[in-house]
VEXTI-994418 format. One record per residue (C-alpha): residue in three letters; z, x, y. Coordinates in pm, whole numbers, plus 50000, padded with zeros to 5 digits. Each point is the difference from the previous one (the first is absolute). Layout:
<rs>
ALAZXY/...
</rs>
This chain:
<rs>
UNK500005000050000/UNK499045020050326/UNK501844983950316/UNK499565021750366/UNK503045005350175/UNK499694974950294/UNK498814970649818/UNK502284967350094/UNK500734974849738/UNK500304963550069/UNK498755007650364/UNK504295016750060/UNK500785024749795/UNK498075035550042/UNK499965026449732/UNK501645032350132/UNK500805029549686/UNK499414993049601/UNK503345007449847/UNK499634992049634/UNK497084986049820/UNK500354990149563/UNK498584979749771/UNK500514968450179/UNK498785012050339/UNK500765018950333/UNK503514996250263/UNK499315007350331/UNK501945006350345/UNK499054977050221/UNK500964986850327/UNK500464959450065/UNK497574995050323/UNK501984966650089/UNK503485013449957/UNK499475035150086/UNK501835014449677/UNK498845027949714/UNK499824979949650/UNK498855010849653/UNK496874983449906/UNK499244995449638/UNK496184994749902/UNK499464987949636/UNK496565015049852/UNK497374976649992/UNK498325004849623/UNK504004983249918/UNK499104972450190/UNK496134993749991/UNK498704976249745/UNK501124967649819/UNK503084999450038/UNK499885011550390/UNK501534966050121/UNK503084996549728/UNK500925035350131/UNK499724995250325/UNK502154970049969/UNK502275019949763/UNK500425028950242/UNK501014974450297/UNK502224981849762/UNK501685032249905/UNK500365015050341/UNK501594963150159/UNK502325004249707/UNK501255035950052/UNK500354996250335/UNK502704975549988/UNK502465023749816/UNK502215010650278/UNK501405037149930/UNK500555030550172/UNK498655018449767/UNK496534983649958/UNK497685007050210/UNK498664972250263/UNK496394984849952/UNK498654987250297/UNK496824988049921/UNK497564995049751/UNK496454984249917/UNK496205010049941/UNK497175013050138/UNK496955000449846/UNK500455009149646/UNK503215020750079/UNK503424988750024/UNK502305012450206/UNK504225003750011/UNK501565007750342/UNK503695016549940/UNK502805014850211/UNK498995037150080/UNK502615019449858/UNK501295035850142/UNK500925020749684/UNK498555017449688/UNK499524981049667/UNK501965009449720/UNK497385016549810/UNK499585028550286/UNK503964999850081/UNK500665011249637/UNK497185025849996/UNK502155015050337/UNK503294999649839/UNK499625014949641/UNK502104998249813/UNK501304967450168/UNK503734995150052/UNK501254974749758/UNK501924984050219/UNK496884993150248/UNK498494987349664/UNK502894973549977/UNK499774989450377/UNK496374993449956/UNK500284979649651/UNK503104981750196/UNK497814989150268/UNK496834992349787/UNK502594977849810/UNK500904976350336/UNK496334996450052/UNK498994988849638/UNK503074981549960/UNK498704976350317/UNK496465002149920/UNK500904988749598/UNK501724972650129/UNK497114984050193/UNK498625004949745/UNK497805024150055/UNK498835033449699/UNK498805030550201/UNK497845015249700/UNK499125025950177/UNK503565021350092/UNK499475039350009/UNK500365029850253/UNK496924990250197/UNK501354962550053/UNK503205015150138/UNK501045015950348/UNK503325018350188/UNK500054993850319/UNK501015022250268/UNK503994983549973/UNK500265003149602/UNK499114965049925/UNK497274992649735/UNK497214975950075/UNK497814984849703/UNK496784993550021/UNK496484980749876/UNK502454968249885/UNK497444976149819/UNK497075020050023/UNK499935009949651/UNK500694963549886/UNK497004992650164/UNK497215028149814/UNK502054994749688/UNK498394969949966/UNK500884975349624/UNK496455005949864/UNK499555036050137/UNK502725023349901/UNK497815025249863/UNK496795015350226/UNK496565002449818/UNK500865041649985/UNK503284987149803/UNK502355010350255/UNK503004980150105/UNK500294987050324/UNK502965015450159/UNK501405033849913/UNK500135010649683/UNK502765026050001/UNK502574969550150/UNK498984972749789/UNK502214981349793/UNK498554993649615/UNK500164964050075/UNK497855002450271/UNK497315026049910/UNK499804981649642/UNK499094963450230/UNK503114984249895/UNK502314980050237/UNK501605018750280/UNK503454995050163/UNK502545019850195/UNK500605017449669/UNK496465016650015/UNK501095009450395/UNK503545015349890/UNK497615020049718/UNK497925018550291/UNK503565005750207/UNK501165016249675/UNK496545022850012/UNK500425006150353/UNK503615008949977/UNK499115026149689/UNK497265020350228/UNK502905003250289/UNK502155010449782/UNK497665019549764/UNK497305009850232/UNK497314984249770/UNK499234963349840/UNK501254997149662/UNK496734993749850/UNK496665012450111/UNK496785008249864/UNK496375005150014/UNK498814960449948/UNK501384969450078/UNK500344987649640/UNK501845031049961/UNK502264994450262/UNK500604967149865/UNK500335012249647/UNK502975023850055/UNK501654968750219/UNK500184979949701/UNK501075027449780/UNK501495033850106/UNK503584996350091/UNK500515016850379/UNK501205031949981/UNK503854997950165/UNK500095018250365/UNK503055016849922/UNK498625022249781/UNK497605013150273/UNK502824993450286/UNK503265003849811/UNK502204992750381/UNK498684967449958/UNK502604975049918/UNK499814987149668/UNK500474965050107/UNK496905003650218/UNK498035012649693/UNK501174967549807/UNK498664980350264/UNK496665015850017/UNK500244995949606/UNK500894960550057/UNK497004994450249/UNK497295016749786/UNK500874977149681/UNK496974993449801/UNK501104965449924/UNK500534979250358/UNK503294988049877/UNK501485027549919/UNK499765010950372/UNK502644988750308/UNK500124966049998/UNK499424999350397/UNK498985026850353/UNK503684986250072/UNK501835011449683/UNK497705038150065/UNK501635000350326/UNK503764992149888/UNK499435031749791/UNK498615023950227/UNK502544987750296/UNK502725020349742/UNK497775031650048/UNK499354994250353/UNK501125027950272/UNK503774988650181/UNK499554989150383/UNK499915030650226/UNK497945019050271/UNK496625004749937/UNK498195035450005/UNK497564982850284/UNK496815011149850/UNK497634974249982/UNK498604981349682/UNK503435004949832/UNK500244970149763/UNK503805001249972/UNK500214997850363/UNK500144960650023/UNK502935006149734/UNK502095021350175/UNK499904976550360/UNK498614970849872/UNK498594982050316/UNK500855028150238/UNK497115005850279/UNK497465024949949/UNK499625020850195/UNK503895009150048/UNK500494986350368/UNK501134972650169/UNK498344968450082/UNK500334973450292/UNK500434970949792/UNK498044968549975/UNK500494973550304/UNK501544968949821/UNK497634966750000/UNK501434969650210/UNK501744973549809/UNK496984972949926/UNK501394967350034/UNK500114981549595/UNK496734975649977/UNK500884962849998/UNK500234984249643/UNK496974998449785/UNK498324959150014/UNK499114988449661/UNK497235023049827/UNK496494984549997/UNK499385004149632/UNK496134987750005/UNK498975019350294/UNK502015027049798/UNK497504995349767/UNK496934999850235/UNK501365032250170/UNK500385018949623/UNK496424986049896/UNK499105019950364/UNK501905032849930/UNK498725004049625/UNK496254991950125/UNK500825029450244/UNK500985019749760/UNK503725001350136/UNK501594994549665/UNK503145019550102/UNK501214972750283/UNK498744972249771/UNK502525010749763/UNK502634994950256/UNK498954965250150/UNK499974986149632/UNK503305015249899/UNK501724984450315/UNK498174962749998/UNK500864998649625/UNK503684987750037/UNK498864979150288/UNK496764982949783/UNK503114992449728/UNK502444980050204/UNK497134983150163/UNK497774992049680/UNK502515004649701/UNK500545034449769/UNK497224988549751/UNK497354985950254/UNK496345007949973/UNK500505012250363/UNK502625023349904/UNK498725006449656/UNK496335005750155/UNK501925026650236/UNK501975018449757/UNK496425008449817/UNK499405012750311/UNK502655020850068/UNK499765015349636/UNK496425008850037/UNK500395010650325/UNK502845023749898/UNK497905017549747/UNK496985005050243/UNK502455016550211/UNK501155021549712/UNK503784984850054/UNK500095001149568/UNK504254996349997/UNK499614966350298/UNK497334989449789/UNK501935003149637/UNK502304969550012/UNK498024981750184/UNK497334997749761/UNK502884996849707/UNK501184971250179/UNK495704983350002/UNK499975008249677/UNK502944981249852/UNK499604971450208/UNK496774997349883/UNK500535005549639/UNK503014974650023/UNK497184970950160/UNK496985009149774/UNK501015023449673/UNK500595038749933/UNK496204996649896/UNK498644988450390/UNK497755021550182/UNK501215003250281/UNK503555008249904/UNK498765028949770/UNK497715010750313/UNK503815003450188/UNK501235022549707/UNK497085021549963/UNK500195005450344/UNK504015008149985/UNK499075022249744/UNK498105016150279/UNK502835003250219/UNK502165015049715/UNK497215028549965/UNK499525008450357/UNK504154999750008/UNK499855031649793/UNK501164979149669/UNK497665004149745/UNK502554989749709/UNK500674962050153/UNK496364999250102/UNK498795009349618/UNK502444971749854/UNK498464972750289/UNK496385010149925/UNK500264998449617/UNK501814967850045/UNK496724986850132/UNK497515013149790/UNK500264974849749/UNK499364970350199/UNK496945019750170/UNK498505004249648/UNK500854966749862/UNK496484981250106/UNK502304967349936/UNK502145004150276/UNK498845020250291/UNK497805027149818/UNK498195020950277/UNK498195032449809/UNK499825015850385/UNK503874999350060/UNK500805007949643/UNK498195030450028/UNK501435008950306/UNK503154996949868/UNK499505019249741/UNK498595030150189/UNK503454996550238/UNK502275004649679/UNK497845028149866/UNK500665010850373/UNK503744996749963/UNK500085012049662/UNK498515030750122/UNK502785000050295/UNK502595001949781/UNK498875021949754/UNK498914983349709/UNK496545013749949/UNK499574993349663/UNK500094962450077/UNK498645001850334/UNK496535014049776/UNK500764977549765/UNK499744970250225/UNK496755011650229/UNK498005009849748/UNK500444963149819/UNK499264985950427/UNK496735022849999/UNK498784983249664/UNK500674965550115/UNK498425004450390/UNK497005017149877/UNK499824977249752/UNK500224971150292/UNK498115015450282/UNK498505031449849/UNK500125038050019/UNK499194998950357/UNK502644978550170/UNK502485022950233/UNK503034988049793/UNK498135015749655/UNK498955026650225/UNK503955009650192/UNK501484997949624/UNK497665019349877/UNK500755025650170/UNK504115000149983/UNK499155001349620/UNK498065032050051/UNK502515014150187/UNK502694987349774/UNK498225017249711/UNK498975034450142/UNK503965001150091/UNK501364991249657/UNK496855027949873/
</rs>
């Protein structure tokens, strides 16, 4: 992709220095014509986006950006903007003043294991908000990372990787994985279902090279990459590091479990363990990007001076009582937002007006129950999977209670729960939901729909894979790819996406 310094993108922001350029495309500084500020732009290369599929990525990239930027945390970084131009796509993000982790460790080596625990610490706060959106990075490494000037550790390219790593294109046509290799959970690189275990998997990689000053597993191909993920135990840093504290070499151990349950069950319960190995409070050495500096004077200024603080904002006088919500030109104003594509303050009108729409019209309504399919569906196009969950629990038993365990539309609730469950990071509760379904998918008699059956089946080879079980997970995709070629042919992109886990699958077990 060749872009001239100058060029301005969506007619504001105007390409200054290329700072980083990968697989996925090229960042840029740039400076914000309207606002008069540097930013990082982030092109996407246009052969990813070109072609059929142009439009679902496009709306997939703006999906995934909205989403991302509502997670409020320090350490995130800010997006600002995002969109397309032509057949690029473009993410505008907080510049950041620092050096990404990747260079910061090449400057300190060997890197002080204590610096290694701040960082982890920190990377732990972010994941532990972004997981609970929720929201997988897929993409965590060295690169994705940077220390600011003050200590503090920034993450970036949240969602991007969600985005290329599209369901029926893990794998590239040269058989590389999308994403990096070297910090790729097994789950993920084998196409099974991903959760915040397969992010606390590349914190445990990225926490070995700190600690050891290389990844635990490397190699010459991708597939061998992968193959020594799935079956070389890591070598223990202590043995190349022996001051490093054998609690922190558990840890490491924990993260880099083959099997995604064996790992921490949570970015929260990582942190709890590395606060015990974190540095007491005390006075910091003042050299910049020093990680345990936010440790040692947590929220203290940076520089070290004095500040003339903040004017305080005049009392606002408290808004008369709220009149009796509207709830049908509620309604109108949500069928305006989501036409917009404003899905995010949709979310919020219907969430307020439903209390309202049930003491006016009565719990089990049409209005109300008309409104709650709303909300639900809303919810999941706004990637809100744990608002979503019990709301579409709650559909789904009503309507199995009215109309049978057997009725469409109540098994289209649970299937979509099931959903929820996976994007949660639960692959166990979602495996139980989905093969609770099956059966009424494949019984013609009842509901019988050969589409959804398959696609259930290719989620709990998915989530077989996630949690381990490839053996079954084989078992149960190579019986799908009989059956849908058998249906639609060798050709279809379901035959096609299986086809090629299987290959994989096989060359790995080789």
């Amino acid at each position: 992709m060749s872009v001239a310094t100058g060029r301005v993108v969506a007619g504001r922001y105007e390409l200054s220095t290329l700072i980083g350029q990968g697989g996925m495309g090229q960042v840029w500084t740039a400076y914000d014509r309207r606002l008069d500020r540097r930013v990082a732009v982030k092109l996407l290369r246009p052969d990813k986006v070109a072609g059929q599929e142009a439009d679902e990525l496009r709306r997939r990239f703006l999906r995934e950006c909205r989403v991302t930027a509502q997670v409020d945390h320090p350490g995130l970084v800010t997006v600002h903007d995002a969109g397309s131009e032509g057949e690029e796509l473009f993410l505008v993000m907080q510049y950041v003043d620092g050096a990404d982790l990747s260079d910061h460790l090449a400057e300190h080596d060997p890197y002080p294991w204590p610096w290694a625990v701040a960082v982890a610490a920190q990377l732990c706060a972010v994941l532990s908000a972004v997981h609970a959106v929720p929201i997988v990075h897929r993409d965590l490494k060295p690169r994705n990372v940077m220390v600011k000037q003050d200590g503090t550790v920034t993450v970036l390219d949240l969602g991007v990787a969600s985005v290329m790593d599209t369901d029926t294109t893990r794998l590239t046509h040269t058989g590389s994985p999308i994403g990096s290799p070297a910090y790729m959970a097994p789950e993920q690189a084998m196409g099974g279902a991903v959760g915040p275990y397969t992010d606390l998997y590349a914190l445990g990689v990225l926490m070995h090279e700190l600690l050891s000053g290389d990844v635990p597993f490397s190699g010459s191909t991708a597939l061998g990459v992968l193959h020594r993920h799935l079956y070389e135990p890591p070598l223990p840093v202590r043995r190349i590091r022996p001051e490093v504290p054998e609690a922190l070499e558990a840890l490491v151990l924990r993260l880099l479990a083959k099997d995604p349950q064996h790992r921490p069950g949570s970015a929260q319960e990582v942190y709890e363990d590395l606060a015990l190995l974190l540095p007491a409070r005390g006075t910091p050495t003042g050299a910049p990007l020093d990680p345990t500096r936010p440790f040692l004077r947590p929220h203290a200024p940076w520089p070290d001076r004095a500040r003339t603080p903040a004017p305080r904002p005049a009392p606002v006088a408290a808004p008369p009582a709220a009149e009796k919500p509207d709830v049908a030109a509620a309604v109108d104003e949500v069928k305006r937002l989501l036409g917009e594509g404003r899905i995010t303050q949709a979310v919020d009108i219907l969430g307020a007006i439903l209390p309202a729409a049930a003491e006016q019209h009565g719990e089990h309504s049409p209005v109300v129950r008309t409104l709650r399919k709303q909300y639900a569906a809303t919810l999941m196009d706004d990637g809100q999977y744990r608002r979503a969950l019990p709301e579409l629990r709650r559909l789904a038993d009503e309507r199995a209670t009215e109309a049978g365990q057997a009725d469409p539309q109540s098994l289209r609730y649970r299937y979509e729960a099931a959903q929820c469950l996976e994007q949660l990071g639960e692959p166990a509760a979602a495996l139980t939901e989905y093969r609770a379904l099956l059966p009424y998918y494949e019984n013609q008699y009842v509901s019988g729909d050969p589409h959804l059956a398959h696609e259930v089946r290719r989620r709990i080879g998915h989530l077989l894979l996630a949690l381990g079980d490839r053996p079954s997970a084989h078992d149960t995709l190579a019986r799908l790819l009989m059956d849908v070629e058998r249906l639609h042919g060798p050709g279809h992109p379901m035959a096609m996406e299986i086809r090629r886990t299987l290959q994989w699958l096989g060359q790995v077990r080789g």
